[in-house]
C-alpha positions in Angstrom: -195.5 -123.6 -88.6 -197.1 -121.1 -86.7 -196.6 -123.2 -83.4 -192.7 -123.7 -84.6 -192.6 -120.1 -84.9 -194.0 -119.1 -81.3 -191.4 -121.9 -79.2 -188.7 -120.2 -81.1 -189.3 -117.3 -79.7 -189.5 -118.6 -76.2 -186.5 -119.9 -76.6 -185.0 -116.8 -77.4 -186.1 -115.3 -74.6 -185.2 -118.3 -72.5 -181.6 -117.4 -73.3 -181.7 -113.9 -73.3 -183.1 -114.3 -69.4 -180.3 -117.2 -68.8 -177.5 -114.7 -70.2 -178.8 -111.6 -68.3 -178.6 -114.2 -64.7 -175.0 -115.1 -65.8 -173.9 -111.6 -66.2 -175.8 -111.1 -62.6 -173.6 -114.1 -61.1 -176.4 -115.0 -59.3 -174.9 -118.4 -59.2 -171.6 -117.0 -57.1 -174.0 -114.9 -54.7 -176.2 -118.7 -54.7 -172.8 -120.0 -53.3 -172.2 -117.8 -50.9 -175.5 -118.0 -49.4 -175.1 -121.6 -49.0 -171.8 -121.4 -47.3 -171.9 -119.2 -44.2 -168.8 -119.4 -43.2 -167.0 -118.4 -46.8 -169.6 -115.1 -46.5 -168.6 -114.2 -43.2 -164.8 -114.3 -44.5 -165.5 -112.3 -47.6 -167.1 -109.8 -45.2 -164.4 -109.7 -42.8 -161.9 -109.1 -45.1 -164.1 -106.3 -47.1 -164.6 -104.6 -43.9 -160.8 -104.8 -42.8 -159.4 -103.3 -45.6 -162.1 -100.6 -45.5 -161.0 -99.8 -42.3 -157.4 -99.6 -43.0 -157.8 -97.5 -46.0 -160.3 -94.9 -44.1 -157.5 -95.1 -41.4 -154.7 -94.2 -44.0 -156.4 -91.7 -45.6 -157.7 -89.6 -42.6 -153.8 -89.8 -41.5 -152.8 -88.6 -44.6 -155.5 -86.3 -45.3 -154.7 -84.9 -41.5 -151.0 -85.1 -42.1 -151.2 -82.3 -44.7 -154.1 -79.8 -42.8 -151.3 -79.9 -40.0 -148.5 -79.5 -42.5 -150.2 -76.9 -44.1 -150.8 -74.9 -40.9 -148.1 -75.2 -40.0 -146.9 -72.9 -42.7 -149.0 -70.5 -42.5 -147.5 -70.1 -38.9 -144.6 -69.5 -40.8 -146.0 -66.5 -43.1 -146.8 -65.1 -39.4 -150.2 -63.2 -40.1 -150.9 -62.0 -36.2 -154.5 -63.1 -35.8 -154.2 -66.2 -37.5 -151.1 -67.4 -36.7 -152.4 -67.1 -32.9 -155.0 -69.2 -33.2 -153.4 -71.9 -35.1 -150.6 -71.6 -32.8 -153.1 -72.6 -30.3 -154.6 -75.7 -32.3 -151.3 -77.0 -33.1 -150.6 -77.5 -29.4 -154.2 -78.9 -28.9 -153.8 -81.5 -31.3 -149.9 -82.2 -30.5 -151.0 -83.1 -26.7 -153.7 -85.3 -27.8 -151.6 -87.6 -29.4 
């Protein structure tokens, strides 16, 4: 009984280690080792669309530091409005 006992428990643990791989997916990272080609896709595309949204954002996140300089140009506070005046320009010729 004793011996009964002690492979039960291995067997628990036996499943509690295959459940803990399957929540890994270790079998889906498996298969993508073993197909290059399907890992160098899934990589390409990853790395495209992180591009594109870093792209997006910057744009947008530079679209409004312009707009909002822009504004305070408006509000025409002499030192400060100066300057900006000046980086406007500076970044309006480099595009």
């Amino acid at each position: 009984m004793n011996s009964n006992n002690f492979d039960n428990k291995k067997i628990q643990i036996i499943e509690r280690l295959a459940n803990r791989l399957e929540s890994l997916r270790i079998a889906d990272y498996l298969e993508l080792l073993e197909k290059p080609r399907k890992l160098i896709w899934v990589n390409f595309v990853a790395g495209v669309a992180r591009g594109l949204g870093f792209a997006i954002g910057t744009t947008i996140i530079f679209a409004i530091i312009v707009e909002m300089l822009r504004r305070i140009i408006l509000i025409n506070i002499p030192v400060i409005s100066d300057y900006l005046i000046q980086i406007i320009r500076f970044i309006e010729t480099q595009k």
